[in-house]
Kinemage of the C-alpha trace (Angstrom):
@kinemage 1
@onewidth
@group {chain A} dominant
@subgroup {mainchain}
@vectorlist {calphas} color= white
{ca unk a 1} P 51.601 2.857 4.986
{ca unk a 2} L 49.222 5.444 6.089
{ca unk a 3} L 48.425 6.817 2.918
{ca unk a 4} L 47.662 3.288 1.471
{ca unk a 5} L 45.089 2.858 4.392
{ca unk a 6} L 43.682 6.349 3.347
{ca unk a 7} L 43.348 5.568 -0.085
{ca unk a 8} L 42.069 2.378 0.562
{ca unk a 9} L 39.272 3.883 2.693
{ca unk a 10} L 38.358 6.783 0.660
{ca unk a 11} L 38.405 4.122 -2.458
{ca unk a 12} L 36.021 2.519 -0.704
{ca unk a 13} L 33.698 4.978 0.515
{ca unk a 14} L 33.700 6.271 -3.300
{ca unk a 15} L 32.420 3.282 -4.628
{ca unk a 16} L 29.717 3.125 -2.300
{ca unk a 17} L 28.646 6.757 -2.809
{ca unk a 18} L 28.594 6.179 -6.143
{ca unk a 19} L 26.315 2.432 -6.135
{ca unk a 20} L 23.970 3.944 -4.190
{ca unk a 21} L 23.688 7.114 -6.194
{ca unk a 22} L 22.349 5.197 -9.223
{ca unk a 23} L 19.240 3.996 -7.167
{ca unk a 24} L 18.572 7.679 -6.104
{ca unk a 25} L 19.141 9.245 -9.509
{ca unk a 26} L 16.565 6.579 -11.083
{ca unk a 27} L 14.198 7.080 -7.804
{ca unk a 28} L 14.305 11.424 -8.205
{ca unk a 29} L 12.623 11.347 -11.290
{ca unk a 30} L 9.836 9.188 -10.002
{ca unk a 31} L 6.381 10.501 -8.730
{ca unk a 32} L 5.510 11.410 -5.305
{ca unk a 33} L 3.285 8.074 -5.142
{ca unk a 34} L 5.643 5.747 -6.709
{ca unk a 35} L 8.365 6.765 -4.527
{ca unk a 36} L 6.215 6.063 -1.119
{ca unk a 37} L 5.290 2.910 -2.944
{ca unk a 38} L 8.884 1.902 -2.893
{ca unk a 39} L 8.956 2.842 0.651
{ca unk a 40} L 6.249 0.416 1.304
{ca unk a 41} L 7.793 -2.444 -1.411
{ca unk a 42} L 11.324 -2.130 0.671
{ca unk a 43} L 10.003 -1.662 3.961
{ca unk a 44} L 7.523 -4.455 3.680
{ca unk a 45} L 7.741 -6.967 0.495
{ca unk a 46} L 11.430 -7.751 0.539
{ca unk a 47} L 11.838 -10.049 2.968
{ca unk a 48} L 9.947 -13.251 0.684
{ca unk a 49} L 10.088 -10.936 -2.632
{ca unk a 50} L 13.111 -9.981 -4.455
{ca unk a 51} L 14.557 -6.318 -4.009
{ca unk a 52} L 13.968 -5.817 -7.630
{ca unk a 53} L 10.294 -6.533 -7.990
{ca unk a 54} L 10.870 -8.057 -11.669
{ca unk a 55} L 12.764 -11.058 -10.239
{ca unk a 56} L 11.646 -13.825 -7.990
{ca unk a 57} L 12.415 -13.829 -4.551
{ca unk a 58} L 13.274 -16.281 -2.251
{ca unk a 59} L 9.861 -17.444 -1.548
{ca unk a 60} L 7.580 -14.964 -3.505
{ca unk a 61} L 7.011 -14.616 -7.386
{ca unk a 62} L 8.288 -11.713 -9.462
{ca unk a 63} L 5.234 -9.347 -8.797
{ca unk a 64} L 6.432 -6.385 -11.225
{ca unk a 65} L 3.474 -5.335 -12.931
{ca unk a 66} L 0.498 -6.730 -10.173
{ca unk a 67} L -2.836 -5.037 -11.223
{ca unk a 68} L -4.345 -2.696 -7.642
{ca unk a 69} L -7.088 -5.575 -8.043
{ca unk a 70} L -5.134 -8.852 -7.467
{ca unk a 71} L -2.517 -6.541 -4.832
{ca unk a 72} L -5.546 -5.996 -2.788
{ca unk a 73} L -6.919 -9.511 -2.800
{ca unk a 74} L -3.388 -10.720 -1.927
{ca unk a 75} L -2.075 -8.028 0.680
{ca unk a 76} L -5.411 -8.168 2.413
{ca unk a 77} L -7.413 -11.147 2.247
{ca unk a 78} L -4.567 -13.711 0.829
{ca unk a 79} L -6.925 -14.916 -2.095
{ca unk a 80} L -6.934 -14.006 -5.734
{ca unk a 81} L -9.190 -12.361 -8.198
{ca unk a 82} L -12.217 -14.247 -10.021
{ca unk a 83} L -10.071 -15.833 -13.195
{ca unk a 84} L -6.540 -15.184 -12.054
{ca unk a 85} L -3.985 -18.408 -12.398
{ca unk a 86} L -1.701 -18.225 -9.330
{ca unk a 87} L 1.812 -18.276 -9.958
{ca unk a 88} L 2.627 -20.506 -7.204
{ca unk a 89} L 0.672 -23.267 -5.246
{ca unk a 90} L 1.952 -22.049 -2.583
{ca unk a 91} L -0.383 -20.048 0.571
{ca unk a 92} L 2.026 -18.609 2.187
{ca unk a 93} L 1.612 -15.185 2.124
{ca unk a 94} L 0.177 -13.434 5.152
{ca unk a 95} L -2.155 -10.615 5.346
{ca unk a 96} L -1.146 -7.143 5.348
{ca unk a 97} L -4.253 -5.193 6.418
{ca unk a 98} L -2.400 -2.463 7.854
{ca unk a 99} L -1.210 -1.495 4.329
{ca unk a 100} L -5.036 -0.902 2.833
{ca unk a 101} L -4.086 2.927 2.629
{ca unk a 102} L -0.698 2.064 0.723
{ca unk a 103} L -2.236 -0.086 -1.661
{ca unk a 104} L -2.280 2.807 -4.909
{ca unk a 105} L 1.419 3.754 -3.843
{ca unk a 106} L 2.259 0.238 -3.713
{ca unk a 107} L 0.323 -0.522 -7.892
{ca unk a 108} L 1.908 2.571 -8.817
{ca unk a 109} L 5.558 1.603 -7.932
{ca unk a 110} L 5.098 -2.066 -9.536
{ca unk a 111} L 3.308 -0.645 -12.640
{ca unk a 112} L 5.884 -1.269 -15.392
């Protein structure tokens, strides 16, 4: 019965090594810059974004691909670029001032 329980365990811890090994492997062959711009994306864009930056989220748009121009209209000031079509009607977004020094690592992780 002991064994079982071991296996069990190590099966699991296996599995998870090797899910989040695939998101490290495609992250080491990033840039310096893209990589902290992930940092910043995870640590700060998640929570109404989607983890993948492609997809929706649960209250913000897909924003994969954002030029530095609109990012820094939206992160900072909450408005939009002269010409640019919204995605949503919505205003929620706050500002984000404190991340005016992270805005190139944040373009260069969601260039695609």
């Amino acid at each position: 019965m002991l064994r079982i329980g071991q296996f069990i365990v190590t099966a699991l811890l296996l599995t998870a090594v090797i899910g989040c090994s695939n998101d490290t492997d495609q992250a080491s062959g990033k840039s310096p810059d893209w990589q902290r711009g992930r940092g910043v994306y995870l640590a700060n864009c998640i929570a109404c974004h989607s983890n993948d930056p492609a997809k929706d989220g649960s209250i913000g748009p897909a924003i994969a691909g954002s030029s530095k121009e609109l990012l820094e209209a939206r992160v900072l000031s909450t408005s939009y670029p002269p010409n640019y079509k919204p995605k949503r009607p919505t205003k929620v977004m706050p500002q984000f001032p404190f991340l005016k020094e992270e805005l190139p690592y944040l373009a260069a992780y969601l260039a695609k």
